[in-house]
KETORGU-729296 format. One record per residue (C-alpha): residue number from 1; residue in one letter; chain; x, y, z negated. Coordinates in steps of 0.25 Angstrom, whole numbers, padded with zeros to 4 digits, always signed. Layout:
# KETORGU-729296
NUM	a	A	X	Y	Z $
...
//
This chain:
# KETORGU-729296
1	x	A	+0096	+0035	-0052 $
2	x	A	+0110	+0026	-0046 $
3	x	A	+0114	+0026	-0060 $
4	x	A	+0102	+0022	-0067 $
5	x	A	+0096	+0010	-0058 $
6	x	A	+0084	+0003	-0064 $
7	x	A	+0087	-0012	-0069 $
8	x	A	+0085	-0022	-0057 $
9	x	A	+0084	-0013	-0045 $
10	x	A	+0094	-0022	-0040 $
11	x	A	+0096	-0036	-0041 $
12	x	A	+0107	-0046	-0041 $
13	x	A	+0103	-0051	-0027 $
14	x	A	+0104	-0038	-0022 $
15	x	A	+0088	-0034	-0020 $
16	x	A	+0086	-0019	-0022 $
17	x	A	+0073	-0018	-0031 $
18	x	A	+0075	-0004	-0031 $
19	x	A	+0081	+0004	-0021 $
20	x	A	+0089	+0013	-0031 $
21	x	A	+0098	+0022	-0030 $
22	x	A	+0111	+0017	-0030 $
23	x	A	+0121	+0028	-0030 $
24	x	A	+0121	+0041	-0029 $
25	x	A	+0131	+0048	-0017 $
26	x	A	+0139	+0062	-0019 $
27	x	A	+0146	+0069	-0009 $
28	x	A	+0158	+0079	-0015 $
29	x	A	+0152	+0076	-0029 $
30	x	A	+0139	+0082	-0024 $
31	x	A	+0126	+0072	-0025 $
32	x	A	+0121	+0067	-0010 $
33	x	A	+0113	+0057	-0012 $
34	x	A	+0112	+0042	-0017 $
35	x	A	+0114	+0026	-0011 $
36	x	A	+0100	+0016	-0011 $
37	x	A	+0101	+0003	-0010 $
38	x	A	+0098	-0002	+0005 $
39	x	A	+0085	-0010	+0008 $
40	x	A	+0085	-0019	+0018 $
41	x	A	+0070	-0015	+0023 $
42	x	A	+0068	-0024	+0034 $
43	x	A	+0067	-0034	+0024 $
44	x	A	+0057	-0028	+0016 $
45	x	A	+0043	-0023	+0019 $
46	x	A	+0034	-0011	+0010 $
47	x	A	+0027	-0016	-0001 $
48	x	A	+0013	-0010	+0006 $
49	x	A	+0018	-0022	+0018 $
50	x	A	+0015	-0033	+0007 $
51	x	A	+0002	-0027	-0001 $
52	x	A	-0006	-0025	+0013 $
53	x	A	-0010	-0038	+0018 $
54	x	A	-0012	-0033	+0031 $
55	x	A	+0001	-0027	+0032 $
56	x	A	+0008	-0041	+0026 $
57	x	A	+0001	-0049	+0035 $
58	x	A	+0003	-0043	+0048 $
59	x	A	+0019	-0040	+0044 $
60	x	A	+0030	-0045	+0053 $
61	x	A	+0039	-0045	+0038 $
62	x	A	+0038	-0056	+0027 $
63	x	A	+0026	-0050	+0021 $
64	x	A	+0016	-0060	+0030 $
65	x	A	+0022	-0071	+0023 $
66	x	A	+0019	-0064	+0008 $
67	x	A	+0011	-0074	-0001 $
68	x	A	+0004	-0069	-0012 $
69	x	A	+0015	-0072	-0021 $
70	x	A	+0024	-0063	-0015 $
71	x	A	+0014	-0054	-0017 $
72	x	A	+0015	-0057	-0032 $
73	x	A	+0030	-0058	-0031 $
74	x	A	+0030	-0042	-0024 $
75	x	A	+0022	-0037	-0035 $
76	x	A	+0030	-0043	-0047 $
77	x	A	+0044	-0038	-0041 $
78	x	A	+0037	-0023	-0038 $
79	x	A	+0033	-0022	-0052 $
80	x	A	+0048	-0028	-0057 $
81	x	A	+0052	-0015	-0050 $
82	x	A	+0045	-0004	-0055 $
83	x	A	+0047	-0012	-0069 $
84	x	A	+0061	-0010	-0066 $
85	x	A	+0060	+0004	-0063 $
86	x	A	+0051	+0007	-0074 $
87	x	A	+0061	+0002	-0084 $
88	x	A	+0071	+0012	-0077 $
89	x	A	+0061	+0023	-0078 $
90	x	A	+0059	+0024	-0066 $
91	x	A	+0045	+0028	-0061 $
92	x	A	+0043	+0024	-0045 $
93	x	A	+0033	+0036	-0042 $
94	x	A	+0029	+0033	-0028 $
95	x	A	+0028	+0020	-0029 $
96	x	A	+0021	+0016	-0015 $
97	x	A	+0021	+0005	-0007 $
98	x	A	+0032	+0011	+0004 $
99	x	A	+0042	+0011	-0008 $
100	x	A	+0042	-0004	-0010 $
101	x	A	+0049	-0014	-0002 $
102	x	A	+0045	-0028	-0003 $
103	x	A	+0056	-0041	+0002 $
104	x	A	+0051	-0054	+0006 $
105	x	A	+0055	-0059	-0007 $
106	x	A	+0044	-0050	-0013 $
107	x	A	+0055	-0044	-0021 $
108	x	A	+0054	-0028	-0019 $
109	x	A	+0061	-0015	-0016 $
110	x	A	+0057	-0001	-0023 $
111	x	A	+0063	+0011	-0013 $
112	x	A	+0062	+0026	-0016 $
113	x	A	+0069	+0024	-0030 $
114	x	A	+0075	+0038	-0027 $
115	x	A	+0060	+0045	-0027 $
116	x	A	+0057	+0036	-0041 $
117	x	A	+0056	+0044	-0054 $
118	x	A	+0067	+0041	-0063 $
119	x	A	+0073	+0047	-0076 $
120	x	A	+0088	+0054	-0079 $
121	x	A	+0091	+0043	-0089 $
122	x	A	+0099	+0053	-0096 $
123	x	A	+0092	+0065	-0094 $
124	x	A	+0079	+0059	-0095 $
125	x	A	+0075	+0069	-0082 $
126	x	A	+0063	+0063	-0074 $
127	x	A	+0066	+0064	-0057 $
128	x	A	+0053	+0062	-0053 $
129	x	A	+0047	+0056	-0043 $
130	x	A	+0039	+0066	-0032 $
131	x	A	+0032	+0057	-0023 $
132	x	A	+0021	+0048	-0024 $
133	x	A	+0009	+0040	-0015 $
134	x	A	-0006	+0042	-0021 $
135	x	A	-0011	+0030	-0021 $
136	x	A	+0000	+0024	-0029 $
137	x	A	-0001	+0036	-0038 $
138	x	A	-0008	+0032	-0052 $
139	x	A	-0020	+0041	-0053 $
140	x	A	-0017	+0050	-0065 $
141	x	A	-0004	+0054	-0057 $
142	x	A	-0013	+0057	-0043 $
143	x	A	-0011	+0072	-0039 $
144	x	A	+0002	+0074	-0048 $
145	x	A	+0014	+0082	-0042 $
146	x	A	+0025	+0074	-0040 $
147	x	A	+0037	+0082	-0043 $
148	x	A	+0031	+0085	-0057 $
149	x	A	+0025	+0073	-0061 $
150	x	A	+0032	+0062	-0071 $
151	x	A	+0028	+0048	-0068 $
152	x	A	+0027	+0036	-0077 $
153	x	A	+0028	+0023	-0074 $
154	x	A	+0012	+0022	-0076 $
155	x	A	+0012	+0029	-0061 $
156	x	A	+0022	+0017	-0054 $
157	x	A	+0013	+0005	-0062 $
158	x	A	+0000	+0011	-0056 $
159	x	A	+0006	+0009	-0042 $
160	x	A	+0014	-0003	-0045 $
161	x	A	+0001	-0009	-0048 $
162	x	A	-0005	-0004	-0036 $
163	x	A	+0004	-0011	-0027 $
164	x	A	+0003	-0023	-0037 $
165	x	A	-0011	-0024	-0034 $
166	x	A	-0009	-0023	-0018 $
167	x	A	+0001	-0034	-0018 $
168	x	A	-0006	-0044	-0027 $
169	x	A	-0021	-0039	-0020 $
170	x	A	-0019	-0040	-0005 $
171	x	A	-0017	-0025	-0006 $
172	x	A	-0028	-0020	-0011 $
173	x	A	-0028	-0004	-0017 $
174	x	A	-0033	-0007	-0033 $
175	x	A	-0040	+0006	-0029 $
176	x	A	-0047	+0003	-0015 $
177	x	A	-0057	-0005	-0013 $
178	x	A	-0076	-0003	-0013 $
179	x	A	-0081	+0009	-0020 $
180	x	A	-0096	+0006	-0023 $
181	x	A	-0100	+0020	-0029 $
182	x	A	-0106	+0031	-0018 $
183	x	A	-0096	+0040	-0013 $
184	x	A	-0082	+0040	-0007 $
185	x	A	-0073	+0029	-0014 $
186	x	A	-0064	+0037	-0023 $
187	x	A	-0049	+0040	-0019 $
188	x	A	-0041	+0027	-0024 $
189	x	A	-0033	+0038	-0033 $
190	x	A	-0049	+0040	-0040 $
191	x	A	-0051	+0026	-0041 $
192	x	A	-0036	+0023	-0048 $
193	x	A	-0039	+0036	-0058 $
194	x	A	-0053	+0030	-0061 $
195	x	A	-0046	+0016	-0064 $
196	x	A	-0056	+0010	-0052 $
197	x	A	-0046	-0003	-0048 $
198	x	A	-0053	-0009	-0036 $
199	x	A	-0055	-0024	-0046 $
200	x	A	-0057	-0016	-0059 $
201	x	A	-0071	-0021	-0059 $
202	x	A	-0077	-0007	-0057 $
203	x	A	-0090	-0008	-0047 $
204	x	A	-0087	+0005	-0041 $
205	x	A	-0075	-0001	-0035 $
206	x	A	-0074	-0015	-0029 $
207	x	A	-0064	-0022	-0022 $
208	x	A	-0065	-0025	-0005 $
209	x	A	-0070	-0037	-0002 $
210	x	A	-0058	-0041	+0007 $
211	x	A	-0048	-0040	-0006 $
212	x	A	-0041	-0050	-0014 $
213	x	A	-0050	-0054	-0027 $
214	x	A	-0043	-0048	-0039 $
215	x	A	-0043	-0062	-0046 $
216	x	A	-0032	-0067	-0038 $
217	x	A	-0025	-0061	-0048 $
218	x	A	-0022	-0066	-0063 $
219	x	A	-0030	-0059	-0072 $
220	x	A	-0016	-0051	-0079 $
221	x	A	-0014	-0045	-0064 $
222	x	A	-0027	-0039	-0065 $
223	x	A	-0026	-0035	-0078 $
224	x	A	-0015	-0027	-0076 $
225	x	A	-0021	-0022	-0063 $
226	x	A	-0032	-0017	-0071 $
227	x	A	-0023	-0010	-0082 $
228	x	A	-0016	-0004	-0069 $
229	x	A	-0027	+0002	-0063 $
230	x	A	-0039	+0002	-0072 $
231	x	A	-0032	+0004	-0086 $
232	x	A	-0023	+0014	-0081 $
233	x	A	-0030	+0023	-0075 $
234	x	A	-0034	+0025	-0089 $
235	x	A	-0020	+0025	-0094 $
236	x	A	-0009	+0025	-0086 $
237	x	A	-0001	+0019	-0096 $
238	x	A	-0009	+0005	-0094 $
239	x	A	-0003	+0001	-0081 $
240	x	A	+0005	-0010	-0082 $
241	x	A	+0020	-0009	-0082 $
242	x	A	+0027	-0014	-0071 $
243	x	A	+0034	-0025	-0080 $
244	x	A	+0020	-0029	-0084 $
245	x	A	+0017	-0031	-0067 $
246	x	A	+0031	-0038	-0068 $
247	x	A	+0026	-0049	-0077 $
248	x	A	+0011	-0050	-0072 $
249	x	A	+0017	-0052	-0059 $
250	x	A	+0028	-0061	-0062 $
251	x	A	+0019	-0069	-0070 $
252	x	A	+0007	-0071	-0056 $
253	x	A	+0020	-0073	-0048 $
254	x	A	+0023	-0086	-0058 $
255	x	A	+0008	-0091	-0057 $
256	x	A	+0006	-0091	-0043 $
257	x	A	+0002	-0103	-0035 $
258	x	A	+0002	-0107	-0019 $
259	x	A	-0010	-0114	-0012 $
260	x	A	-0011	-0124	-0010 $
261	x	A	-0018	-0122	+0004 $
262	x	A	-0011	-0111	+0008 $
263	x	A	+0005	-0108	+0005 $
264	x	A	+0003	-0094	+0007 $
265	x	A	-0009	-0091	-0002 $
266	x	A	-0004	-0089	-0016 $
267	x	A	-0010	-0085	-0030 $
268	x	A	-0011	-0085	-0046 $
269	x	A	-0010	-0099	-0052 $
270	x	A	-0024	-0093	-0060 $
271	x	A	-0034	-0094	-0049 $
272	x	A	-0039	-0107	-0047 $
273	x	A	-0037	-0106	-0031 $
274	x	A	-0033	-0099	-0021 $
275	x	A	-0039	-0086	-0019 $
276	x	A	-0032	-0083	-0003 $
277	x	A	-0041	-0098	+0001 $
278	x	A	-0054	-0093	-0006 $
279	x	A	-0051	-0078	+0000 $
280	x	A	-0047	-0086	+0014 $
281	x	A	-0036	-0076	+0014 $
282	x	A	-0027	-0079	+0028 $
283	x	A	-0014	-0081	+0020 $
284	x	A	-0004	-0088	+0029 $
285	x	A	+0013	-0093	+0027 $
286	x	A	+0020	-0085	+0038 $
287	x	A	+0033	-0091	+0045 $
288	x	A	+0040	-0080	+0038 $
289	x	A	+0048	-0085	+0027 $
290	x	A	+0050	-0077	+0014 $
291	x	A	+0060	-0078	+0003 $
292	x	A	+0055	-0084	-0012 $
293	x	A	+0047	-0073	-0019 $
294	x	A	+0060	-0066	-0028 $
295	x	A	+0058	-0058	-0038 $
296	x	A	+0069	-0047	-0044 $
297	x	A	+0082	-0055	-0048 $
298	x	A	+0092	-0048	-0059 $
299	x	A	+0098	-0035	-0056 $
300	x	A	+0111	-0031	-0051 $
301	x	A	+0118	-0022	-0061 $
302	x	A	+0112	-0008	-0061 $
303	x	A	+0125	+0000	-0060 $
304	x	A	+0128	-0009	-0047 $
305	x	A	+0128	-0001	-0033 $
306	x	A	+0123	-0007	-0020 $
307	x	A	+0128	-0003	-0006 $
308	x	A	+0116	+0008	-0004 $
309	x	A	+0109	+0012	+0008 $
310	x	A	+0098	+0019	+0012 $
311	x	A	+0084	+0010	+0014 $
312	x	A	+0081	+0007	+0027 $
313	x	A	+0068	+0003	+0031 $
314	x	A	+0060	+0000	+0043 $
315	x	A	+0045	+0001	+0048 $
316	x	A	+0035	-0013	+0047 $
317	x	A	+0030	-0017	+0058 $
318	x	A	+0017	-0021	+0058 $
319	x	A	+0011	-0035	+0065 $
320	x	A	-0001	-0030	+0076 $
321	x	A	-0012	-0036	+0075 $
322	x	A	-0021	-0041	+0086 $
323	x	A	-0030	-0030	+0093 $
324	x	A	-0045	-0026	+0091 $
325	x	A	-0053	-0021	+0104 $
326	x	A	-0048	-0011	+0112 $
327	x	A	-0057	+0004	+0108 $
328	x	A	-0063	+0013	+0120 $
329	x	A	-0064	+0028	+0119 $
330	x	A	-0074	+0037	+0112 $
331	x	A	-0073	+0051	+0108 $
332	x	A	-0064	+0058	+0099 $
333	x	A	-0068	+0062	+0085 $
334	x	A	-0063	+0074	+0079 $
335	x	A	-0060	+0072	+0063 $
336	x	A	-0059	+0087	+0056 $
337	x	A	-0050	+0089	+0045 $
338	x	A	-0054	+0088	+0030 $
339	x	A	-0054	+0100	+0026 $
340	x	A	-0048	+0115	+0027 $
341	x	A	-0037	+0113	+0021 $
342	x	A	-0031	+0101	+0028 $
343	x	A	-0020	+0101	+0038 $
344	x	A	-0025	+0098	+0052 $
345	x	A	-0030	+0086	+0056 $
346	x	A	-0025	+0076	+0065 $
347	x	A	-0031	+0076	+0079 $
348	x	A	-0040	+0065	+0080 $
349	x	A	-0041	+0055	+0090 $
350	x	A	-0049	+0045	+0097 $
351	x	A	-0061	+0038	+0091 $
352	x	A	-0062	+0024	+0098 $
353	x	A	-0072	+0013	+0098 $
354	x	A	-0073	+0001	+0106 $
355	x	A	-0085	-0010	+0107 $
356	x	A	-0085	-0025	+0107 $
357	x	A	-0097	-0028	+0110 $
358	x	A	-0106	-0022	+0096 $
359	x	A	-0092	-0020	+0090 $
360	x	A	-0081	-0011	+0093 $
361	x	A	-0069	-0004	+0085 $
362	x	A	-0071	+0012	+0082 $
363	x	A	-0057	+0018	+0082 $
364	x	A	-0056	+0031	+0073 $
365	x	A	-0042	+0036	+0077 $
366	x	A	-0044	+0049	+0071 $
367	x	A	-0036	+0059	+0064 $
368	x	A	-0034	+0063	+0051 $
369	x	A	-0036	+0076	+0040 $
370	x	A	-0024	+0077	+0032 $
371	x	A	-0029	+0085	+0020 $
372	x	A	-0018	+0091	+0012 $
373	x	A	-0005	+0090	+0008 $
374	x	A	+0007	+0085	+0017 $
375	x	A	+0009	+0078	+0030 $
376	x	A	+0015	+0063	+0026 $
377	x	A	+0023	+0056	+0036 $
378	x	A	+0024	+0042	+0029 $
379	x	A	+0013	+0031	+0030 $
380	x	A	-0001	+0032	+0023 $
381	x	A	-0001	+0021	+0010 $
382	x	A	-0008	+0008	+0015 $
383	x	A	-0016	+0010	+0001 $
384	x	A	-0022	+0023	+0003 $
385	x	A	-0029	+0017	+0018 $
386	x	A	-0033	+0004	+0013 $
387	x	A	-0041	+0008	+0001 $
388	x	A	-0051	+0013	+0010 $
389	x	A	-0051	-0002	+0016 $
390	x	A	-0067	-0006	+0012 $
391	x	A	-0073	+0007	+0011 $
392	x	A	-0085	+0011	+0020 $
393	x	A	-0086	+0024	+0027 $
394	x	A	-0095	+0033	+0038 $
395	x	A	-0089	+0031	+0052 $
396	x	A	-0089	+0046	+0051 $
397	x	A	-0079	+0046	+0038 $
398	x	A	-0073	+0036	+0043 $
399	x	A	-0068	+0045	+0056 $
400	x	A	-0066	+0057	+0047 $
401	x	A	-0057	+0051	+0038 $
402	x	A	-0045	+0059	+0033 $
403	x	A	-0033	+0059	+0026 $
404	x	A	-0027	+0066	+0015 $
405	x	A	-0013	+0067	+0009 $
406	x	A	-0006	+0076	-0001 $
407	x	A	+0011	+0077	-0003 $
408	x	A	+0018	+0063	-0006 $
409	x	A	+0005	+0055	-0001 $
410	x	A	+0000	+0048	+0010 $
411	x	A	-0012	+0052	+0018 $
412	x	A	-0024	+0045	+0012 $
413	x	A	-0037	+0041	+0018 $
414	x	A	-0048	+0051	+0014 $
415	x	A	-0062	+0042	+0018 $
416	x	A	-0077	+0045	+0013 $
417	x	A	-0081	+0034	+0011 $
418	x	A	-0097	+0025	+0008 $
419	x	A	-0100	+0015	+0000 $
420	x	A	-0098	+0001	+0010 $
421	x	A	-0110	-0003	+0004 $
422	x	A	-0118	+0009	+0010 $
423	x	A	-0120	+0013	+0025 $
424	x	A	-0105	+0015	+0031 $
425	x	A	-0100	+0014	+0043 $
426	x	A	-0086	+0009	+0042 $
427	x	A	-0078	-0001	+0031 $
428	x	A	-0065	+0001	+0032 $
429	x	A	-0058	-0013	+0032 $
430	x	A	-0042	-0010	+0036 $
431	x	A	-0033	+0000	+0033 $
432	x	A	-0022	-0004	+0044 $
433	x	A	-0008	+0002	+0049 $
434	x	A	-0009	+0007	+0065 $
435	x	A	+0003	+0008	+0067 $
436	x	A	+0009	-0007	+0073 $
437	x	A	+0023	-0001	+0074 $
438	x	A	+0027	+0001	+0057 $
439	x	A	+0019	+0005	+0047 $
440	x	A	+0026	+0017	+0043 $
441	x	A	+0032	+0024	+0055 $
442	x	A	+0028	+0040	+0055 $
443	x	A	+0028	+0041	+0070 $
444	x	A	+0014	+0040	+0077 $
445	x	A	+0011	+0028	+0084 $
446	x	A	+0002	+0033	+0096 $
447	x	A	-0012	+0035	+0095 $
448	x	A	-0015	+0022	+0103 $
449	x	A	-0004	+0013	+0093 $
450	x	A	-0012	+0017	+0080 $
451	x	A	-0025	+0015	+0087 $
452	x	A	-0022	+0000	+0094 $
453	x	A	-0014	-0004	+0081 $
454	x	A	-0028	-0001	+0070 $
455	x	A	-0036	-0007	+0082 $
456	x	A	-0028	-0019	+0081 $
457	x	A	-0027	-0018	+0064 $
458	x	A	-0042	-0016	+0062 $
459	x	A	-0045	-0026	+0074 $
460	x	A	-0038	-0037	+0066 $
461	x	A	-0044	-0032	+0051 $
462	x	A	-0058	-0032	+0057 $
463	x	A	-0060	-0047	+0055 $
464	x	A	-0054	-0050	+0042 $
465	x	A	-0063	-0038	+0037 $
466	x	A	-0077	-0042	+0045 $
467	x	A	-0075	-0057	+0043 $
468	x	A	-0077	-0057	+0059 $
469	x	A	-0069	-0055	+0071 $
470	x	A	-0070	-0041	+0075 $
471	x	A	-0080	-0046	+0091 $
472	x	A	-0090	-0053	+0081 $
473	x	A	-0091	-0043	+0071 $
474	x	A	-0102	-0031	+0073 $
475	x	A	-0094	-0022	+0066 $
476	x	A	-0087	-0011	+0074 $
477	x	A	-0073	-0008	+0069 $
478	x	A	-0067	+0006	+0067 $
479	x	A	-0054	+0012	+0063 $
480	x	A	-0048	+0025	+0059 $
481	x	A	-0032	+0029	+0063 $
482	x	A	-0023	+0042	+0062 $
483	x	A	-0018	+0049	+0072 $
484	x	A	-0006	+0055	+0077 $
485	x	A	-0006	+0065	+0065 $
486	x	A	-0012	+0056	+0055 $
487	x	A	+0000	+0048	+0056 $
488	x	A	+0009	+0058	+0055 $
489	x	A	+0004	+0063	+0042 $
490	x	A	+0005	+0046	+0039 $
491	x	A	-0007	+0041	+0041 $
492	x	A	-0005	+0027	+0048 $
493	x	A	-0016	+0019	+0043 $
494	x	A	-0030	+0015	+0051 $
495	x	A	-0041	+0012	+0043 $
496	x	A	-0051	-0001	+0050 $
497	x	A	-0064	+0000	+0047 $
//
């Protein structure tokens, strides 16, 4: 890999696109390892920090100062860098969220190029690539092994469009959103194999009300979505290339206008106004002041070296947000495992409501049956949670929620769900992160942290959500967290509903 560097993992102002390996360290003549270029990570936030508008919004970093063209401008250097790779024949593999840092520039890093497929350009000898998140997997791959399985570039251009879609669409999952047909919604994996895209125009599958209107768009973006999504299901081969993105992208990004009303809302010179005043979308110019948009400048010469070392990065720390009522005590609730076979379950905790008057927050602070496969100690994917944002449930399911996870994935949310337009008991309208010290630290942050910091998440979401303040509403508010063992095996989301 140090001798064969893609073309432009480097440029001349010294920006690492690619964090590649950059020599290779013998001791005695015996191989030791290799050099990676260093990151300076403080200056960077996860890609999964700009798609979530919560988490943009409520961040301490650059990213609350992140315009739609930004957004734009993120997209289009992402795809320039798997086209890149691509054309080195390199395939990513695990291309998630956690292995893409973003700059203030929008100009982007890839990490994790060591775990990358690559092939012996002499030898012709594929090293694969073993590890790889679900929901980023492309459906006809779902269930494969790893350590036998050859990947195309077909598998990387599902998941670029994926996070594509989140970045242009406040991210929204192209495979979440209302099921109209009796019955739990189908798993996101089911609904990608079945080509149902969340704006495909299928009537078993429509998007939330709260989400961005496709249209914002130009109509070649969604065109491509729908070969991404809807096509190639059918035929993986009818993905679009990454270069194909590159171009689309660059092309929006040349034919974007500003407001006139508002400098921070921008959008595609072919609506005929802007769509963040008709949406009344809150869209304000922070005092942070970022750079001009870049995108990747010419490379540096490939056989050139950099002075290595190993990428550091440290944990976000998420903004608190104002609190909801305080809860009072009620009785415990036992939740049973899922089935026989599952590894115990977490002790459950408290279940907590409080009362306002008619109103009141229910707090399920329960625990939750891991079914299968290994305990996993980094954090659950923001995607997996949030596609249940919008579907309706039983209080009673909603209490007995579970998790699952298999080896090389995150736990995801297992929910029986009902049609929202049938009796329910709960909408689900937040998926948020309870843990106000970073985002992805393994330790556990006490029982009454995770608790106080969903209170104060879902407390702040409830408005935006209802259309009323949370005291003039006569709805009741609930939420679900994990325990002390749930986090450990990575859950650290709460789900608002």
């Amino acid at each position: 890999m140090a001798a064969s560097r893609p073309h432009g993992w480097r440029e001349h102002t010294g920006h690492v696109m690619l964090a590649w390996p950059t020599e290779t360290v013998f001791d005695n003549g015996r191989f030791v390892g290799f050099l990676m270029p260093s990151i300076t990570s403080h200056a960077t936030v996860e890609l999964h920090r700009v798609v979530n508008p919560t988490d943009r919004e409520e961040g301490t970093s650059f990213t609350a100062a992140f315009t739609w063209k930004y957004l734009v401008a993120t997209a289009r250097n992402l795809a320039r860098a798997v086209d890149a790779l691509h054309k080195a024949e390199v395939v990513i593999g695990d291309f998630n969220e956690r292995n893409v840092l973003v700059w203030s520039d929008s100009r982007v890093t890839l990490l994790d190029c060591d775990s990358m497929q690559v092939t012996d350009p002499i030898k012709r000898r594929k090293f694969l690539c073993t590890v790889g998140r679900a929901e980023f997997t492309p459906p006809e791959l779902q269930g494969a092994n790893w350590h036998t399985t050859v990947r195309t570039e077909s598998s990387d251009l599902f998941a670029l469009a994926i996070h594509i879609h989140q970045l242009l669409l406040e991210g929204e999952f192209p495979f979440g959103g209302v099921w109209h047909r009796a019955g739990d919604m189908p798993h996101p994996s089911e609904l990608a194999r079945r080509g149902l895209w969340v704006h495909a125009g299928n009537s078993l599958l429509t998007p939330r009300p709260d989400t961005l209107e496709i249209g914002v768009l130009p109509p070649d973006i969604i065109a491509l979505f729908r070969q991404a999504f809807v096509d190639g299901a059918i035929n993986p081969r009818r993905r679009p290339s990454a270069s194909r993105w590159n171009a689309a992208l660059t092309a929006l990004s040349n034919n974007l206008t500003t407001c006139s009303r508002d400098q921070a809302h921008v959008y595609s010179q072919h609506l005929a106004r802007c769509p963040w005043c008709d949406q009344n979308t809150k869209r304000s110019i922070t005092q942070v002041r970022l750079p001009p948009v870049r995108t990747p400048q010419a490379p540096l010469n490939p056989r050139a070296s950099t002075a290595p070392s190993p990428v550091s990065r440290a944990p976000v720390r998420p903004a608190v947000r104002p609190p909801a009522p305080a809860p009072v005590t009620r009785a415990p609730s036992a939740i049973p495992a899922t089935s026989a076979s599952a590894p115990p379950s977490p002790t459950s905790t408290t279940r907590t409501p409080t009362k306002k008057g008619k109103v009141g927050w229910i707090l399920l602070s329960v625990g939750v049956a891991i079914a299968g496969g290994a305990y996993l100690r980094h954090s659950t994917p923001p995607t997996a949670w949030t596609s249940l944002v919008g579907q309706c449930a039983t209080l009673e399911s909603f209490d007995r929620l579970t998790a699952s996870t298999a080896v090389d994935q995150s736990p995801e949310p297992r929910l029986a769900t009902v049609d929202c337009s049938g009796p329910h008991d709960v909408e689900i309208f937040a998926a948020v992160n309870p843990n106000g010290r970073g985002l992805f630290l393994t330790e556990w942050p006490g029982e009454d942290s995770v608790k106080d910091q969903t209170r104060k998440a879902c407390g702040s979401k409830f408005a935006s959500y209802i259309g009323l303040p949370y005291g003039e509403s006569e709805f009741e508010g609930t939420f679900w967290s994990p325990n002390e063992q749930g986090w450990e095996l990575g859950i650290h989301t709460s789900l608002c509903a």
